[in-house]
Biopython code that builds the backbone (N, CA, C, O; Angstrom):
import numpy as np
from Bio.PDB.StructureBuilder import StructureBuilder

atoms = [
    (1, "UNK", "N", (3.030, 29.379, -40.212)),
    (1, "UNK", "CA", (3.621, 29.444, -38.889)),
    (1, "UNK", "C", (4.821, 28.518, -38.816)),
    (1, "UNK", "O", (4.848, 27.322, -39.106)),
    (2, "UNK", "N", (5.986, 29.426, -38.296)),
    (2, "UNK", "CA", (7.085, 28.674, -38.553)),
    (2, "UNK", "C", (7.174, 27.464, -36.892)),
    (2, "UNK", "O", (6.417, 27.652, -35.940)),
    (3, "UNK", "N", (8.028, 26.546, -36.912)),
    (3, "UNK", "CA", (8.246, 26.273, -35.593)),
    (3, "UNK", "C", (8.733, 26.823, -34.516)),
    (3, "UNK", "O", (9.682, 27.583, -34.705)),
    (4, "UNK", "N", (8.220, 26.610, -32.981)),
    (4, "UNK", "CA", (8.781, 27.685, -31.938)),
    (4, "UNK", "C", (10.298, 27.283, -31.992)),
    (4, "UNK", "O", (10.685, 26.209, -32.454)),
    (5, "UNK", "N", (11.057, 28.181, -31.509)),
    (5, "UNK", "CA", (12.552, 27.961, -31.164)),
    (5, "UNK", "C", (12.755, 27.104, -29.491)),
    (5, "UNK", "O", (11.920, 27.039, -28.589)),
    (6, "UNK", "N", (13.942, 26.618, -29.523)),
    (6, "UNK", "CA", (13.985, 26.184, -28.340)),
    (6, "UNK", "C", (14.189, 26.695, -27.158)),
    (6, "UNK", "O", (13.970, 26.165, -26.069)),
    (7, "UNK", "N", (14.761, 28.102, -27.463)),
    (7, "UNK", "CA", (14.696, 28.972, -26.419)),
    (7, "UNK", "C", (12.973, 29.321, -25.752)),
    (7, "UNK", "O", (12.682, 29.406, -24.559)),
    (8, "UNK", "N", (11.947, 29.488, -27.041)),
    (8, "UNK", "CA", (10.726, 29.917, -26.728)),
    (8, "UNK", "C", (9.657, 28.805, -25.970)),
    (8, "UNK", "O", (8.644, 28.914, -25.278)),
    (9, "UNK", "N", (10.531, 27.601, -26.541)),
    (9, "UNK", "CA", (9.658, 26.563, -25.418)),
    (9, "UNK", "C", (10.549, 26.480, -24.260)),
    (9, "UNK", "O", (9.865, 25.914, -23.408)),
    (10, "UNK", "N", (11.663, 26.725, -23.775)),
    (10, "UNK", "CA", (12.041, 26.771, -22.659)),
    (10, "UNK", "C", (11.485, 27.884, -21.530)),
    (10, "UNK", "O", (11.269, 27.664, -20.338)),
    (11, "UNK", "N", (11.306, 29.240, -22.321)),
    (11, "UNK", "CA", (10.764, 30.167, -21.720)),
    (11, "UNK", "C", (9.379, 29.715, -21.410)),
    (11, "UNK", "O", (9.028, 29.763, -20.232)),
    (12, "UNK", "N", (8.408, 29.210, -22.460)),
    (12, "UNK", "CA", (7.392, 28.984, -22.124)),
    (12, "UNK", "C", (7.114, 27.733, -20.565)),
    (12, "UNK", "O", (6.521, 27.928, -19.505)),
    (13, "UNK", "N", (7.573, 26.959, -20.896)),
    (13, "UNK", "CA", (8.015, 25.982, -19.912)),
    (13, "UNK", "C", (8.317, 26.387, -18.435)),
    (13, "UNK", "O", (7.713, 25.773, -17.556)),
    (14, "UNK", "N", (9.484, 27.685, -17.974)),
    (14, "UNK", "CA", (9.702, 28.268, -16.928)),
    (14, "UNK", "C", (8.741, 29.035, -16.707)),
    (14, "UNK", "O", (8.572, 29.161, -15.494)),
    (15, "UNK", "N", (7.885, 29.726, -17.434)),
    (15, "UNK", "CA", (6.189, 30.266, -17.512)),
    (15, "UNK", "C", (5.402, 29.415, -16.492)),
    (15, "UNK", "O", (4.728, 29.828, -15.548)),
    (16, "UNK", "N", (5.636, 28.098, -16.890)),
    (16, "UNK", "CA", (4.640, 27.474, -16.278)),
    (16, "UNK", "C", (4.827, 26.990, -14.982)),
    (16, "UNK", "O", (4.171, 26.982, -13.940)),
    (17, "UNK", "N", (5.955, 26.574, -15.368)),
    (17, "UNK", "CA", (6.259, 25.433, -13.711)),
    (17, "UNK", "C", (7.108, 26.753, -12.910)),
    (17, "UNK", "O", (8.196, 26.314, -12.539)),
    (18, "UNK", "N", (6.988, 27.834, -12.634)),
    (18, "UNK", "CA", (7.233, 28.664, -12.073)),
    (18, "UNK", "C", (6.276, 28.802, -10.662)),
    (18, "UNK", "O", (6.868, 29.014, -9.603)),
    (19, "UNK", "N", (5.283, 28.719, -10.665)),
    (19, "UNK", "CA", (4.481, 28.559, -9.316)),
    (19, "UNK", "C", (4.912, 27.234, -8.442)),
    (19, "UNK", "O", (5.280, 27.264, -7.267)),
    (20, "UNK", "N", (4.771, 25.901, -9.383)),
    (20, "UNK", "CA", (5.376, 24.336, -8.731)),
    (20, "UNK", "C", (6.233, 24.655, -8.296)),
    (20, "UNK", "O", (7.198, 25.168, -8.863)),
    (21, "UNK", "N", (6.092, 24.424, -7.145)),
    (21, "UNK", "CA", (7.428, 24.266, -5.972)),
    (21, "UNK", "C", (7.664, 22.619, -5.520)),
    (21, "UNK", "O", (6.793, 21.961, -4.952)),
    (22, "UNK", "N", (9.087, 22.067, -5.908)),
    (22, "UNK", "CA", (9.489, 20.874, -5.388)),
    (22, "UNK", "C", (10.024, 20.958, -4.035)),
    (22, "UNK", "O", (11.229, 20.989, -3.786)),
    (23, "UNK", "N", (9.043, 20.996, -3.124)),
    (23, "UNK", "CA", (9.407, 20.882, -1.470)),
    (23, "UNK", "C", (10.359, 19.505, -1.209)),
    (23, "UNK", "O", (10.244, 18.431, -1.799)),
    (24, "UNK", "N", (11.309, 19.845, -0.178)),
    (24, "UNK", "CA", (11.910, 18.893, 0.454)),
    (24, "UNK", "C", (11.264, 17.706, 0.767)),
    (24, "UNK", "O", (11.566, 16.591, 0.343)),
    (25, "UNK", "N", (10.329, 18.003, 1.555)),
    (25, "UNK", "CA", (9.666, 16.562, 2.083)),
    (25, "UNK", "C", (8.956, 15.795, 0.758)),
    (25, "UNK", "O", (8.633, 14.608, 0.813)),
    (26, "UNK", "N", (8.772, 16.563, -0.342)),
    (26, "UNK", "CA", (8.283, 15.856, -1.938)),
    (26, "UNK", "C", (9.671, 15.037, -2.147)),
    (26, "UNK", "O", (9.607, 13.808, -2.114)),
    (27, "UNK", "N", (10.818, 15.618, -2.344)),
    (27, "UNK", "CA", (11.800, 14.895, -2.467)),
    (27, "UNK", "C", (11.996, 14.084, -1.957)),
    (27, "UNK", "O", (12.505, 13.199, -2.647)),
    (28, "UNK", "N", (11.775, 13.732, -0.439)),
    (28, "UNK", "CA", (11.861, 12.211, 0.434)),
    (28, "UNK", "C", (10.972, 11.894, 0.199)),
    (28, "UNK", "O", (11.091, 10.695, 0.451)),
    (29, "UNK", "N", (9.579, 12.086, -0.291)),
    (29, "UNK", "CA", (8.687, 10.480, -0.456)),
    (29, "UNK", "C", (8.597, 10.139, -1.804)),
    (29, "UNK", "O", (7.872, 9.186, -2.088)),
    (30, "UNK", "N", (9.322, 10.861, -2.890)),
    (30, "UNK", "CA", (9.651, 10.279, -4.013)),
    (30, "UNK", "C", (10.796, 9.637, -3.585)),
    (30, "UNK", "O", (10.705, 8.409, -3.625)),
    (31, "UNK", "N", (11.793, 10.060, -3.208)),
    (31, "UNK", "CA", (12.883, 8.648, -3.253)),
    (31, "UNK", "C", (12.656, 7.830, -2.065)),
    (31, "UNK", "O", (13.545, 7.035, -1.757)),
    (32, "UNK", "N", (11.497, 7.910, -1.280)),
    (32, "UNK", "CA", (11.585, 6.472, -0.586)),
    (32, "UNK", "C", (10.458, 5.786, -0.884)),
    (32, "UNK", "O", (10.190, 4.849, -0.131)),
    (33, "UNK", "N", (9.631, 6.039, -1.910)),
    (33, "UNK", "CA", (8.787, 4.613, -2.841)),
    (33, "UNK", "C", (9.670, 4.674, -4.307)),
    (33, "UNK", "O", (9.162, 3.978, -5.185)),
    (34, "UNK", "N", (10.735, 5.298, -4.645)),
    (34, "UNK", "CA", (11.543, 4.990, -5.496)),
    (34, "UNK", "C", (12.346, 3.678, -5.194)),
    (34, "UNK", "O", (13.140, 3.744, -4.255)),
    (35, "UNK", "N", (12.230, 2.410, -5.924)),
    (35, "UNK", "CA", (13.385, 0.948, -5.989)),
    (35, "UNK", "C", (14.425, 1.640, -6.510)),
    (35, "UNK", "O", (14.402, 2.605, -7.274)),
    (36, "UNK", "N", (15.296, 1.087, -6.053)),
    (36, "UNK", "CA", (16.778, 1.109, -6.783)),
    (36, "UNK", "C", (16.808, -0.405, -7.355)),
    (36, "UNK", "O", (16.308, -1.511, -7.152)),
    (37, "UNK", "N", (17.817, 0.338, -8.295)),
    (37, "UNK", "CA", (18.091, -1.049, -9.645)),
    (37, "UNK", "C", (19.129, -1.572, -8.745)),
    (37, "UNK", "O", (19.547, -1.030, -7.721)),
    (38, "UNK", "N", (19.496, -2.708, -9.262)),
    (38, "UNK", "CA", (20.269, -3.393, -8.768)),
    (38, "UNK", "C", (21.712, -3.003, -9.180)),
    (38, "UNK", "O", (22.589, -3.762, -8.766)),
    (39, "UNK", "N", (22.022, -2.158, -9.774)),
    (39, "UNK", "CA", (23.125, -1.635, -10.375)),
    (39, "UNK", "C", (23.811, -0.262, -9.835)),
    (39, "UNK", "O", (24.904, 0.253, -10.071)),
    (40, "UNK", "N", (22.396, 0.227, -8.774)),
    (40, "UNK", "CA", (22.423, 1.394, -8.809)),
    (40, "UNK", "C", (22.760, 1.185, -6.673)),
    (40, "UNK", "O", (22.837, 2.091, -5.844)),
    (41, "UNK", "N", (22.883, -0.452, -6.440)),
    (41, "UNK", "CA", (23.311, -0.271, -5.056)),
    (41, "UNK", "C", (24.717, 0.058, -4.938)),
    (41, "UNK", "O", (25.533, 0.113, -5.858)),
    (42, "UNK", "N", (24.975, 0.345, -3.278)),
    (42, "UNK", "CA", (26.496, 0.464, -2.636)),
    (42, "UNK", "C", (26.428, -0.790, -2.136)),
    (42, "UNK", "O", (25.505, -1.393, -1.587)),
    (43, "UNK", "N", (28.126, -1.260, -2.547)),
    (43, "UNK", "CA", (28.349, -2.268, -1.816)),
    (43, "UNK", "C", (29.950, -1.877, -1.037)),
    (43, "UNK", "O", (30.717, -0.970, -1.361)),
    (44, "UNK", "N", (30.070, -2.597, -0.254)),
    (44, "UNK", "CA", (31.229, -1.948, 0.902)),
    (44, "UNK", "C", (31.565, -3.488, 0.974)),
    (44, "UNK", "O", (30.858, -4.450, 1.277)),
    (45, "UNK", "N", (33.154, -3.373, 0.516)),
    (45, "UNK", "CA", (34.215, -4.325, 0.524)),
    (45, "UNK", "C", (35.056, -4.176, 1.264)),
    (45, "UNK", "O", (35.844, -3.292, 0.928)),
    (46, "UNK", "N", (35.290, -4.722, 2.281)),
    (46, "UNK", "CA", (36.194, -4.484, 3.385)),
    (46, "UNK", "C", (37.497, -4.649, 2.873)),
    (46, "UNK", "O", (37.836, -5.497, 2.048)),
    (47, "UNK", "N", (38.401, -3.566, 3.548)),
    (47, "UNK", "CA", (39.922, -3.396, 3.133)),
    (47, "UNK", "C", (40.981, -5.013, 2.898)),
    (47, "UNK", "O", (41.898, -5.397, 2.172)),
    (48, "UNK", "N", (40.232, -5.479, 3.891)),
    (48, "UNK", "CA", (41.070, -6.606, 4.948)),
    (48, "UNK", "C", (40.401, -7.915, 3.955)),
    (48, "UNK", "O", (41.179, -8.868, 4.004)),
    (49, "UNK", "N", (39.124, -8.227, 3.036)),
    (49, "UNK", "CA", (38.665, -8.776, 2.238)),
    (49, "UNK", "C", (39.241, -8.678, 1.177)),
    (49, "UNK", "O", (39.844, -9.681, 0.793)),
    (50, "UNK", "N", (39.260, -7.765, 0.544)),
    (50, "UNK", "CA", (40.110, -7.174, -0.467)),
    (50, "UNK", "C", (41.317, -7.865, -0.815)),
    (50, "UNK", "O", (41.667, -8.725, -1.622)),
    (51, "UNK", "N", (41.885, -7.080, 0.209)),
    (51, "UNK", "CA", (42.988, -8.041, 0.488)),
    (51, "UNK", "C", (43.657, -9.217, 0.474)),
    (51, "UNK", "O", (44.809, -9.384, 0.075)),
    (52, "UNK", "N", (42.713, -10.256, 1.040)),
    (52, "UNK", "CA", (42.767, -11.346, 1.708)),
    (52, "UNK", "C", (42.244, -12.269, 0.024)),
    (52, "UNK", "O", (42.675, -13.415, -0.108)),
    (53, "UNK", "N", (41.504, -11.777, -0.922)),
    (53, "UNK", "CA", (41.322, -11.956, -1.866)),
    (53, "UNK", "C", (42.698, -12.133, -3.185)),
    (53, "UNK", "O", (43.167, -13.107, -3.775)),
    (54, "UNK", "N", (42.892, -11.103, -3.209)),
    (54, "UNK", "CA", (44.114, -10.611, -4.038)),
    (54, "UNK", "C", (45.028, -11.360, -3.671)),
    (54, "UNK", "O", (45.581, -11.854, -4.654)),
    (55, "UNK", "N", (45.800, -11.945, -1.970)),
    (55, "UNK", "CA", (46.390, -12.353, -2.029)),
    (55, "UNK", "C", (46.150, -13.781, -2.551)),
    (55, "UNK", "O", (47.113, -14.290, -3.124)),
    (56, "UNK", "N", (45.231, -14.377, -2.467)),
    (56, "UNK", "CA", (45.132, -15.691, -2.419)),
    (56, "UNK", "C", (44.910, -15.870, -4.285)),
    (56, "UNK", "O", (45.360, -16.888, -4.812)),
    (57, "UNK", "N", (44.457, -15.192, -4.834)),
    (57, "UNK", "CA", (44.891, -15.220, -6.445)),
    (57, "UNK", "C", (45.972, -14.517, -6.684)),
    (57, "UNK", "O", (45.923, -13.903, -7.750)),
    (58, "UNK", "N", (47.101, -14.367, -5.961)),
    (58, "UNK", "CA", (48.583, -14.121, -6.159)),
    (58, "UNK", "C", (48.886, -15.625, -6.108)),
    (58, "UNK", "O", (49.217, -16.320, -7.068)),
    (59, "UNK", "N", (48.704, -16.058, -4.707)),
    (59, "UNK", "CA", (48.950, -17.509, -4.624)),
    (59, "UNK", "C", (48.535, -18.741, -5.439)),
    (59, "UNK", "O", (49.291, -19.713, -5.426)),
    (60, "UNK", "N", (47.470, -18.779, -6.101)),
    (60, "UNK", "CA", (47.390, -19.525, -6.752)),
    (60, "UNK", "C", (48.164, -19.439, -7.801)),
    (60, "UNK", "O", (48.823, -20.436, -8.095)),
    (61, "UNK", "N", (48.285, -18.083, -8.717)),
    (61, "UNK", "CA", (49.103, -18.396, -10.046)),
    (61, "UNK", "C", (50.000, -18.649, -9.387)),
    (61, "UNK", "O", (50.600, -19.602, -9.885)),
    (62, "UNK", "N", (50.697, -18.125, -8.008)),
    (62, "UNK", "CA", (52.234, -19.115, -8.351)),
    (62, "UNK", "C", (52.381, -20.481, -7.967)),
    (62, "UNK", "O", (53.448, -21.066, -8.153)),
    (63, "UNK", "N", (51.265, -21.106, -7.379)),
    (63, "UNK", "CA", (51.219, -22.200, -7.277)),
    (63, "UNK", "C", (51.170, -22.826, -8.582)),
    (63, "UNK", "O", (52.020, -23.648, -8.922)),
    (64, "UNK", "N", (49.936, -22.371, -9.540)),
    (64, "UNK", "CA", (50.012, -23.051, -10.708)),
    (64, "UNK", "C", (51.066, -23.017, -11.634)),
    (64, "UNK", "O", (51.212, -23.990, -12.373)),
    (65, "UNK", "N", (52.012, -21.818, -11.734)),
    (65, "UNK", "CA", (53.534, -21.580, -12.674)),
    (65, "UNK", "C", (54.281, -22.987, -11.854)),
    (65, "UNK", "O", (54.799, -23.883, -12.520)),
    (66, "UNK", "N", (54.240, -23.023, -10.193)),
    (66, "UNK", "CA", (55.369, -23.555, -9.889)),
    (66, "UNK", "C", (54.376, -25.166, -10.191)),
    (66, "UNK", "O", (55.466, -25.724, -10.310)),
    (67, "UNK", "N", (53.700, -25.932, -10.333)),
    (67, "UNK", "CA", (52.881, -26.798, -11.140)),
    (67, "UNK", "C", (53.387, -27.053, -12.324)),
    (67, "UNK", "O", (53.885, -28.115, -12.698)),
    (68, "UNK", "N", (53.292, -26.332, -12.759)),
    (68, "UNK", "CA", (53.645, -26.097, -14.795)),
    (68, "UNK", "C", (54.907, -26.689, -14.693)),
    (68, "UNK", "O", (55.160, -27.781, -15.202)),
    (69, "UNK", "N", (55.933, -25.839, -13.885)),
    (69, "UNK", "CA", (57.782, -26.099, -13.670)),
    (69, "UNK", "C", (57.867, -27.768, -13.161)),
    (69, "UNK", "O", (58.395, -28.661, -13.824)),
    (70, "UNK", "N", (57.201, -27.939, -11.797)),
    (70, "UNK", "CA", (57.487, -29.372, -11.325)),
    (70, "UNK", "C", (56.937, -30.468, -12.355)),
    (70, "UNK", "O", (57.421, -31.597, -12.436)),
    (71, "UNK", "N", (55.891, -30.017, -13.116)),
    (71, "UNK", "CA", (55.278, -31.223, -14.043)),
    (71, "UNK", "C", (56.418, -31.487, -14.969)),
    (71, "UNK", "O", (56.608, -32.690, -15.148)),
    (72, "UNK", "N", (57.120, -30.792, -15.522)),
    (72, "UNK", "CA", (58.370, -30.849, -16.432)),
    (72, "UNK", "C", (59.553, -31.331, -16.112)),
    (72, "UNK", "O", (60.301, -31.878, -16.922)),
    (73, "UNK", "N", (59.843, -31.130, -14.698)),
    (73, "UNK", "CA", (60.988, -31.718, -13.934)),
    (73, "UNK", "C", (60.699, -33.161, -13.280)),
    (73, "UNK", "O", (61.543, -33.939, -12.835)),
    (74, "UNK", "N", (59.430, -33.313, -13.324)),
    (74, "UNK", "CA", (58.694, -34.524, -12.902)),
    (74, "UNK", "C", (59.077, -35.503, -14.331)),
    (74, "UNK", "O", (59.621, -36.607, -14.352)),
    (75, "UNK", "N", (58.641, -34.762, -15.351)),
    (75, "UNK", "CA", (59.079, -35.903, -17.051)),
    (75, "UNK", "C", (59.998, -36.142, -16.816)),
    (75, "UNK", "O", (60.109, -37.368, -16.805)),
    (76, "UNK", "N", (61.266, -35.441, -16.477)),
    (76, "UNK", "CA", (62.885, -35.358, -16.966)),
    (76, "UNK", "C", (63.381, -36.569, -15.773)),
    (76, "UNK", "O", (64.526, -36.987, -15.605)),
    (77, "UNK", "N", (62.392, -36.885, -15.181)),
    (77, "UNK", "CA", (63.149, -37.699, -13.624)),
    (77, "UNK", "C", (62.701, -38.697, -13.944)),
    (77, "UNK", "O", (63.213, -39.716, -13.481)),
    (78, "UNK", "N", (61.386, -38.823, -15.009)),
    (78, "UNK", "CA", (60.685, -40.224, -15.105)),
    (78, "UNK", "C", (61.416, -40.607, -16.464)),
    (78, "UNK", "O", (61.385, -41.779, -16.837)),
    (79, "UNK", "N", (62.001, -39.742, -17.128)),
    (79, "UNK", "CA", (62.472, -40.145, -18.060)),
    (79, "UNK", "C", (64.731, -40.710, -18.259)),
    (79, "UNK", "O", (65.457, -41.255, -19.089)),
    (80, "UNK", "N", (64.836, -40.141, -17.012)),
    (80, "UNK", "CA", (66.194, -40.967, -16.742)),
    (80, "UNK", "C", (66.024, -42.035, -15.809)),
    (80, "UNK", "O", (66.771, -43.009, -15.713)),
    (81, "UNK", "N", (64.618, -41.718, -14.870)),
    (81, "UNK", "CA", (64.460, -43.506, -14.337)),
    (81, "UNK", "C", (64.538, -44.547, -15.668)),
    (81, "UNK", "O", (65.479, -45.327, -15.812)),
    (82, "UNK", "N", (63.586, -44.462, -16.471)),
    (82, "UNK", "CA", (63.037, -45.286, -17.407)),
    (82, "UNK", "C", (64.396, -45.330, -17.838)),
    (82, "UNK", "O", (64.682, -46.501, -17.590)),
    (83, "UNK", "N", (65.474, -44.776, -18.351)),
    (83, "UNK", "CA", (66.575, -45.233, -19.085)),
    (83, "UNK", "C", (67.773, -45.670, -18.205)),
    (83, "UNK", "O", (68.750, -46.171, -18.761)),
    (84, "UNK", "N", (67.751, -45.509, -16.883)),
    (84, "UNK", "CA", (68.709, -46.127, -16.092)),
    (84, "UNK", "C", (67.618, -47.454, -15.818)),
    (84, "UNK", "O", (68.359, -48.428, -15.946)),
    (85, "UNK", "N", (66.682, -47.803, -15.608)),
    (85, "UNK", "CA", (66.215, -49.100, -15.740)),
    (85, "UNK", "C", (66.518, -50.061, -17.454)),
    (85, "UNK", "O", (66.452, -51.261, -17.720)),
    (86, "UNK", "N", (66.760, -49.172, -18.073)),
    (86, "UNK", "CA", (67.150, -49.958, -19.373)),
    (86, "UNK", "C", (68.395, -50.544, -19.271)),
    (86, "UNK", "O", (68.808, -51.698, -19.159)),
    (87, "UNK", "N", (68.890, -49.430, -19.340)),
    (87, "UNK", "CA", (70.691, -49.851, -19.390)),
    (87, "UNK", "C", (71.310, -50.778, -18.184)),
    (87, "UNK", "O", (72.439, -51.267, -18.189)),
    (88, "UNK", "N", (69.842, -50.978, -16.646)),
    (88, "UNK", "CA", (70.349, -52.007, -16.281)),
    (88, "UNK", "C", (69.266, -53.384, -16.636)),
    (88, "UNK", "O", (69.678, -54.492, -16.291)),
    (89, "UNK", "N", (68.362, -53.323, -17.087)),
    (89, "UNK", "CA", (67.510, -54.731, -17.847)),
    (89, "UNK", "C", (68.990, -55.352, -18.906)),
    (89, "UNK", "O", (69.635, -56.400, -18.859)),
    (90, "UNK", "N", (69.079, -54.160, -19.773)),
    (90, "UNK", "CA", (70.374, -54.876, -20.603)),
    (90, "UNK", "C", (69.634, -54.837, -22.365)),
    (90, "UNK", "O", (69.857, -55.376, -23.449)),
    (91, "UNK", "N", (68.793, -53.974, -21.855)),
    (91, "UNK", "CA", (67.973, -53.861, -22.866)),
    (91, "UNK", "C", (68.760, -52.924, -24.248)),
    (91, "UNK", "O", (69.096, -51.741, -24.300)),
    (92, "UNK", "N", (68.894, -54.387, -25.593)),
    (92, "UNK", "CA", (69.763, -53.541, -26.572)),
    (92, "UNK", "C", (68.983, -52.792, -27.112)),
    (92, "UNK", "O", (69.267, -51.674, -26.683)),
    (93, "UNK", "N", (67.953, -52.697, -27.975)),
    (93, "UNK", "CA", (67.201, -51.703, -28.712)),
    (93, "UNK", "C", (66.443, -50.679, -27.520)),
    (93, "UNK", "O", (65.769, -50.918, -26.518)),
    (94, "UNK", "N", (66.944, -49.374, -28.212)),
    (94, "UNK", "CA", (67.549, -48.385, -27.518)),
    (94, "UNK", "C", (65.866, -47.496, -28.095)),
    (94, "UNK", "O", (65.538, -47.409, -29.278)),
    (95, "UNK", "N", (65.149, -47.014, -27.067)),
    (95, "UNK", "CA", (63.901, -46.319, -27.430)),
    (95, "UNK", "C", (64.181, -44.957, -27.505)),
    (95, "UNK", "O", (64.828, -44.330, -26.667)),
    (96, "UNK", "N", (63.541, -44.379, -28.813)),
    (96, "UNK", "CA", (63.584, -42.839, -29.019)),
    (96, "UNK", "C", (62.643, -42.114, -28.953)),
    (96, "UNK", "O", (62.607, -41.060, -29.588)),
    (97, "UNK", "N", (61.635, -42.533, -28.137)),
    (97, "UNK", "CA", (60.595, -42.073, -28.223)),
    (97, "UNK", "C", (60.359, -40.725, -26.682)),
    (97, "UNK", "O", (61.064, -40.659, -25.675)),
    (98, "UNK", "N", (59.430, -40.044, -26.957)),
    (98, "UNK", "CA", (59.356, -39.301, -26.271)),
    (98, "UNK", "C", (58.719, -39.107, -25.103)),
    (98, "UNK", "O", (57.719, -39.614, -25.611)),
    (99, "UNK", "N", (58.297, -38.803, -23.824)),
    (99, "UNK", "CA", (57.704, -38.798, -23.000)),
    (99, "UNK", "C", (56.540, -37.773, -22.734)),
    (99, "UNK", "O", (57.064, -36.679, -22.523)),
    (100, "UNK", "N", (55.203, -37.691, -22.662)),
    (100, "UNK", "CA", (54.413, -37.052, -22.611)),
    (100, "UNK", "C", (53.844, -37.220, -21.470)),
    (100, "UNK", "O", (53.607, -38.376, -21.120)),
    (101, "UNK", "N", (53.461, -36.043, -20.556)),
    (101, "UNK", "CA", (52.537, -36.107, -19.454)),
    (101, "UNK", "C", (51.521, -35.113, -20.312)),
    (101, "UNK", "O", (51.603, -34.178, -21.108)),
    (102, "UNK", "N", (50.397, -36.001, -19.565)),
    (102, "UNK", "CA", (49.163, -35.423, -19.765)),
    (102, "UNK", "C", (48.063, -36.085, -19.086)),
    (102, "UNK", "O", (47.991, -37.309, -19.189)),
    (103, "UNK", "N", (47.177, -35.440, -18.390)),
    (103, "UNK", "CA", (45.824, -35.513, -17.568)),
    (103, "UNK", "C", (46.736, -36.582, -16.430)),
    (103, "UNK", "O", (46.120, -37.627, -16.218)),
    (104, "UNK", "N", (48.130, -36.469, -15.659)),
    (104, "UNK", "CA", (48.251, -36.882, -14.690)),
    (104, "UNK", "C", (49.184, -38.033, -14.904)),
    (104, "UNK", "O", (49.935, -38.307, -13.968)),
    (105, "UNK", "N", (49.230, -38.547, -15.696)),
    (105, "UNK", "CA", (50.049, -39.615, -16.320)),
    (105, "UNK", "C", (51.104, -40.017, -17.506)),
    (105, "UNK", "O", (50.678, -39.935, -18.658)),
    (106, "UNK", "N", (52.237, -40.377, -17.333)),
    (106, "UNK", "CA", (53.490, -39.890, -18.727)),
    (106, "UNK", "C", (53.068, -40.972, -19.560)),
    (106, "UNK", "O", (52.431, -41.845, -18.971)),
    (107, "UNK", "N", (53.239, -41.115, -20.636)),
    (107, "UNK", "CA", (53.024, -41.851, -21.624)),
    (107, "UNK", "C", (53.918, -41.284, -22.448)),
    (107, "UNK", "O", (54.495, -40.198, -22.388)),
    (108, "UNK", "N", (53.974, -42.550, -23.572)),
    (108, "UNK", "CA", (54.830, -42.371, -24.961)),
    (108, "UNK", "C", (54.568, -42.201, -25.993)),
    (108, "UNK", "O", (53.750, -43.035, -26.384)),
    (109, "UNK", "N", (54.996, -41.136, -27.092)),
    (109, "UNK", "CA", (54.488, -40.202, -27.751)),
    (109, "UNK", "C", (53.862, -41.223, -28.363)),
    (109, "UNK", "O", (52.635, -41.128, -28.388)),
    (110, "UNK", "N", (54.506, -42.491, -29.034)),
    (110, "UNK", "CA", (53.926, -43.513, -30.080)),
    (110, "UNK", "C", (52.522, -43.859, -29.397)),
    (110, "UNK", "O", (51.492, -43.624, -30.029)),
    (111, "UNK", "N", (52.460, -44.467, -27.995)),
    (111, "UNK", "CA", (50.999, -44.735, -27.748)),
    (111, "UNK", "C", (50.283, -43.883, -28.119)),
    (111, "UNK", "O", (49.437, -44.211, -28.951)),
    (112, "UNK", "N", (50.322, -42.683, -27.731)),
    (112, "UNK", "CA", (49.466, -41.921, -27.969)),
    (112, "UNK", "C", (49.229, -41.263, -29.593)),
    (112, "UNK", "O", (48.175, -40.709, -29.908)),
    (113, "UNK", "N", (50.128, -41.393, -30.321)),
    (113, "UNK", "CA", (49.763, -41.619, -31.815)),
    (113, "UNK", "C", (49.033, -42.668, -32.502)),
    (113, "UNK", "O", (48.436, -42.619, -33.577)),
    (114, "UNK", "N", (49.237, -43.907, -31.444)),
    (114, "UNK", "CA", (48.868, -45.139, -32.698)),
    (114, "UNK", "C", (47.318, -45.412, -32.132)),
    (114, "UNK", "O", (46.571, -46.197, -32.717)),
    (115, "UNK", "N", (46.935, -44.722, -30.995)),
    (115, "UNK", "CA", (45.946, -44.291, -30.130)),
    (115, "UNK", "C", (44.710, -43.652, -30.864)),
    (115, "UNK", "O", (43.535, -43.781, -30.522)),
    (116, "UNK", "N", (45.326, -42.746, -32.228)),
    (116, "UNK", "CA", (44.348, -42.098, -33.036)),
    (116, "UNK", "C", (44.391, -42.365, -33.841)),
    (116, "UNK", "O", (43.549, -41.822, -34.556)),
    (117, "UNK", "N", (45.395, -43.478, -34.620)),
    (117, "UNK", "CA", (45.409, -44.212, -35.694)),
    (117, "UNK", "C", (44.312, -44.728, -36.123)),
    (117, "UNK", "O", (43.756, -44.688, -37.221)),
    (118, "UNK", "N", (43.876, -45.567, -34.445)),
    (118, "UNK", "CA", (42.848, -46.535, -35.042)),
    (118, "UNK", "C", (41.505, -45.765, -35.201)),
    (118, "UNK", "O", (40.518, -46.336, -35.665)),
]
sb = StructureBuilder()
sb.init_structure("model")
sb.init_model(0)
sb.init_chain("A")
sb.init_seg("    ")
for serial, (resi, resn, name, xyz) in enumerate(atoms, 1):
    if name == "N":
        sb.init_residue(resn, " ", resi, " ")
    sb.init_atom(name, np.array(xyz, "f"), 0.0, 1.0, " ", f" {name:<3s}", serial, name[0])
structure = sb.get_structure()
């Protein structure tokens, strides 16, 4: 005996459940002791939320770009203070060192090299 085909268990199958009738009201008390997954809810995001979202992470990156820009223009101002305070101290040896901001505060590249020296 060879195996049935899939057509012949389908037929057989509509054979059977041909009398079962899935009534309407079967359908509502299976889906109302049916849980829904948590994946499987609606959630409703208001237009005006949405919104009000998006804009405010528009605003931040450009707050943070324009951050990034002033921190750099912030070095360049601390770094011609520091040399117009030289040239009026009278100070001859002339520093080449570089200016680093980082975590809020400029420092000089050497500190912060001889910093990991030790």
């Amino acid at each position: 005996m060879g195996q049935p085909s899939k057509h012949n268990i389908r037929s057989a199958l509509e054979r059977e459940l041909a009398d079962a009738e899935f009534t309407d009201i079967m359908k509502r008390r299976v889906l109302q002791r049916a849980k829904p997954s948590f994946w499987e809810r609606e959630i409703r995001i208001p237009g005006s939320a949405a919104a009000a979202v998006c804009l405010l992470v528009i605003a931040g990156g450009w707050l943070w770009l324009d951050c990034a820009d002033s921190s750099s223009s912030y070095l360049k101002q601390m770094q011609a203070v520091i040399e117009e305070e030289r040239r009026d101290i009278g100070t001859v040896e002339r520093y080449e060192s570089e200016l680093i901001a980082m975590n809020g505060g400029v420092y000089y590249k050497e500190q912060l090299q001889k910093g990991w020296e030790r």
